[in-house]
C-alpha positions in Angstrom: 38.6 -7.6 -7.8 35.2 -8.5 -6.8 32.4 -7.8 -9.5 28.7 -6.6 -9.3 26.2 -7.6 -11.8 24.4 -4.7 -13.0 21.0 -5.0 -11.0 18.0 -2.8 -9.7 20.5 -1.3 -7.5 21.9 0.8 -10.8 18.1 2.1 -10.9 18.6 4.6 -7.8 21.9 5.3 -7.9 21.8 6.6 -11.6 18.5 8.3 -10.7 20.1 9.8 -8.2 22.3 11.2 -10.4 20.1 12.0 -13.1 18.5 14.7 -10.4 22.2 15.7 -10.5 22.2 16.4 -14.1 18.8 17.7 -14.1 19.7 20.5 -11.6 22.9 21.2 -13.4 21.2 21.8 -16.6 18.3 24.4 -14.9 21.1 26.5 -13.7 21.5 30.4 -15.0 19.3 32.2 -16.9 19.1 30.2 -20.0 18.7 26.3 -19.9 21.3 24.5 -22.1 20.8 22.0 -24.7 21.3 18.6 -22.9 23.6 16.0 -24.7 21.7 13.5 -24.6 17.6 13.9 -25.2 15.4 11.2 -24.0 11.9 10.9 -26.1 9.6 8.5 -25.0 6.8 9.4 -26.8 8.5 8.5 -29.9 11.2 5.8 -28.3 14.2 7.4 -29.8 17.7 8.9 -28.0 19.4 11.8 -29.5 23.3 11.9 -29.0 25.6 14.6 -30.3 29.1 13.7 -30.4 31.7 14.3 -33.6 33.3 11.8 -35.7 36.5 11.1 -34.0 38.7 8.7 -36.8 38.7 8.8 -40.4 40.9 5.5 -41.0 42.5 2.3 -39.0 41.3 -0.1 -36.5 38.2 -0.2 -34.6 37.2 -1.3 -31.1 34.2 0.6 -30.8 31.7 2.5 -32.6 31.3 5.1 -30.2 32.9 6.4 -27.0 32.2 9.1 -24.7 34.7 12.0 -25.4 38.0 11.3 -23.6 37.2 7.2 -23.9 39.0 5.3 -26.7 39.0 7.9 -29.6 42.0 6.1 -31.6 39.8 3.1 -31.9 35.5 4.3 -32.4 34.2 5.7 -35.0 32.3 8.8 -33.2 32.9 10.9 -29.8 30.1 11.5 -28.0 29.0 14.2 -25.4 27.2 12.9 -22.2 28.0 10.5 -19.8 27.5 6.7 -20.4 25.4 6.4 -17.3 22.9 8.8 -18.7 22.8 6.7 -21.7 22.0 3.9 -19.4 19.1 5.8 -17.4 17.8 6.2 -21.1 17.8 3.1 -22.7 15.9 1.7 -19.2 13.4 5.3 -19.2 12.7 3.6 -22.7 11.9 0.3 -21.4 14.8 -1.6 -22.3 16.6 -4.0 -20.0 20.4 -4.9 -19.7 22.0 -8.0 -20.1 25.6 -9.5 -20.2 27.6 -11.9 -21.7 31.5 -11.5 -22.1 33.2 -11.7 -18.6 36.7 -10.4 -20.5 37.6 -8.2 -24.0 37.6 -10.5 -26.9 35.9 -13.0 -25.1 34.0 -14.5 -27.5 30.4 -15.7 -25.5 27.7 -13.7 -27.5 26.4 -10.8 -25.8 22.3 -11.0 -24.5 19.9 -8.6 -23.7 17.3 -6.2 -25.2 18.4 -4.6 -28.8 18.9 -1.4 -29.8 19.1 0.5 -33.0 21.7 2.7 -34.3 22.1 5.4 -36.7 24.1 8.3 -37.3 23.3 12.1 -39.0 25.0 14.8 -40.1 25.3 17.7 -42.5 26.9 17.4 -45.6 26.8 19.7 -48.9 23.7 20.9 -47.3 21.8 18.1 -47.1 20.7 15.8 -44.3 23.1 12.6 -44.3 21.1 10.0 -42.2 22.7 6.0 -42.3 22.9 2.8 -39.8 25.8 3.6 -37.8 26.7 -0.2 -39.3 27.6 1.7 -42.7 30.1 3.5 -41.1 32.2 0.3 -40.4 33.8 -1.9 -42.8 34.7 -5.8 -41.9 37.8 -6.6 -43.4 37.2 -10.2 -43.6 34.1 -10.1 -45.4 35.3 -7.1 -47.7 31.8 -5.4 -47.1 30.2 -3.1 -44.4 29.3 -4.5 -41.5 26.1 -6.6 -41.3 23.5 -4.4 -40.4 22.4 -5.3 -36.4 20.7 -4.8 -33.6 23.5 -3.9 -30.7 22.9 -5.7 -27.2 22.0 -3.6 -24.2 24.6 -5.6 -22.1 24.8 -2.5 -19.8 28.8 -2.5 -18.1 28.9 -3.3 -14.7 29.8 -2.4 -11.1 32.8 -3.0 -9.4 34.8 -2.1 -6.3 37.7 0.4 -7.6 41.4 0.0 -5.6 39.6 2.5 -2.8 36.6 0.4 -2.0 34.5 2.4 -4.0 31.4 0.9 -6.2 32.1 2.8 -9.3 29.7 2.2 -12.5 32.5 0.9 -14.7 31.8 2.0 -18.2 32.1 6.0 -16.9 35.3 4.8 -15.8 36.3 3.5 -19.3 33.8 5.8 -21.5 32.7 2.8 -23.5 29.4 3.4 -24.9 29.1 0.7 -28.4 32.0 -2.0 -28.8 32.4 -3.9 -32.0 35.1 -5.8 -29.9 33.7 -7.6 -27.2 34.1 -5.8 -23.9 32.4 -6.8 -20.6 32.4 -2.8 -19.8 30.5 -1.3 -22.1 26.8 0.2 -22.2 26.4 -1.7 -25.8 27.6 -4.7 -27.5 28.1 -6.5 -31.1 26.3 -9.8 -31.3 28.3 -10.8 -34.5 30.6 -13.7 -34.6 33.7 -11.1 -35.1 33.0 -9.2 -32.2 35.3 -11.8 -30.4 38.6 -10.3 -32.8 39.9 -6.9 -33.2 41.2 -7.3 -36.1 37.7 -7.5 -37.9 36.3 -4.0 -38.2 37.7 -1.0 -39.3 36.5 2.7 -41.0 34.3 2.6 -43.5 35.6 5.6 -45.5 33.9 5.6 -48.3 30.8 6.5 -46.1 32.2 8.2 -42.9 32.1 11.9 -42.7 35.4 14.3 -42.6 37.1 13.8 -38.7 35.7 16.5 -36.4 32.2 16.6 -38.6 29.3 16.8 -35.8 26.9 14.1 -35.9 23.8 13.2 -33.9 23.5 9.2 -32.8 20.1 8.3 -32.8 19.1 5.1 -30.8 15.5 3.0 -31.3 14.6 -0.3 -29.4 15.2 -3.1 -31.9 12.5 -5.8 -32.7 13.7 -8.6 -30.3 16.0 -9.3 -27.2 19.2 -11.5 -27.6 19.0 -14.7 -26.0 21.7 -15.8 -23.9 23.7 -18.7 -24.8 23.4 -21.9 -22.9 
């Protein structure tokens, strides 16, 4: 299967759709709250999604709904290509890295920052999403990071068709390695899936809605040479 490296041809295609989205949400007599608000003023993406695990294994942080539940941390609403359109409205630019899951080659690209809120005993709950994740191997919660902007790729589906691969897989933050994904762990364990699981001394009741909220980080991974 022949593979396309995500390039300035992802700009007018996802802008394209964007115009899609836009339309959609205008439509009737009262706009809706989109999913996923864009705020460049203050360089920060709201998600809403909905803790999706309580206990076990982890592959990813998050997922769009109907992606990997079993294995992230939090569901979220949207689409991982208006995620994408976000992070690059914001500035940020995509990289690469792993060319297979588990692979262990260190993800590059601009950095991101993640945290998570919700409601709780009515009070505002507000922590990295990192403190929601526990590595097993270190007996602590994972290192606090900035998560790689790797940004999935393209690739020609069974029918010919250039399909934006991480809306086909609903992949939006790995702690596994995952060539697919919007967003990647730069940690050594992101190369073995047997490193991260729940945090549950931290992590909300399943179903409890949270809002992701995503910054730039401070620096740009480098890629390995």
């Amino acid at each position: 299967m022949r593979r396309f490296k995500i390039t300035s041809i992802l700009i007018p295609l996802l802008a394209l759709q964007a115009v899609a989205f836009a339309a959609e949400e205008n439509q009737g007599e009262e706009k809706t709250k989109p999913p996923i608000r864009l705020d460049k003023e203050n360089k920060t993406i709201e998600i809403d999604g909905r803790i999706c695990i309580k206990d076990g294994p982890l592959e990813l942080f998050a997922c769009t709904e109907g992606g990997k539940e079993h294995e992230a941390v939090v569901a979220l609403k949207g689409e991982p290509w208006q995620l994408h359109l976000s992070l690059i409205l914001l500035g940020l630019k995509p990289g690469g890295g792993p060319e297979y899951q588990g692979d262990p080659t260190k993800p590059y690209g601009d950095t991101v920052i993640i945290e998570v809120q919700w409601e709780q005993d009515g009070k505002t709950i507000r922590k990295r999403a990192e403190d929601l994740i526990f590595d097993v191997k270190k007996e602590k919660p994972m290192q606090h990071i900035e998560w790689v902007f790797v940004g999935s790729r393209f690739e020609r589906d069974q029918n010919g068709k250039n399909i934006y691969v991480a809306n086909r897989d609903r992949s939006v933050a790995t702690v596994y390695h995952d060539p697919y994904t919007v967003i990647d762990n730069p940690l050594e364990g992101g190369g073995d899936d047997t490193v991260y699981t729940v945090n549950t001394k931290v992590a909300p009741p399943r179903d409890t809605p949270v809002v992701v909220i995503m910054r730039p980080g401070t620096k740009p991974a480098e890629k390995e040479d």
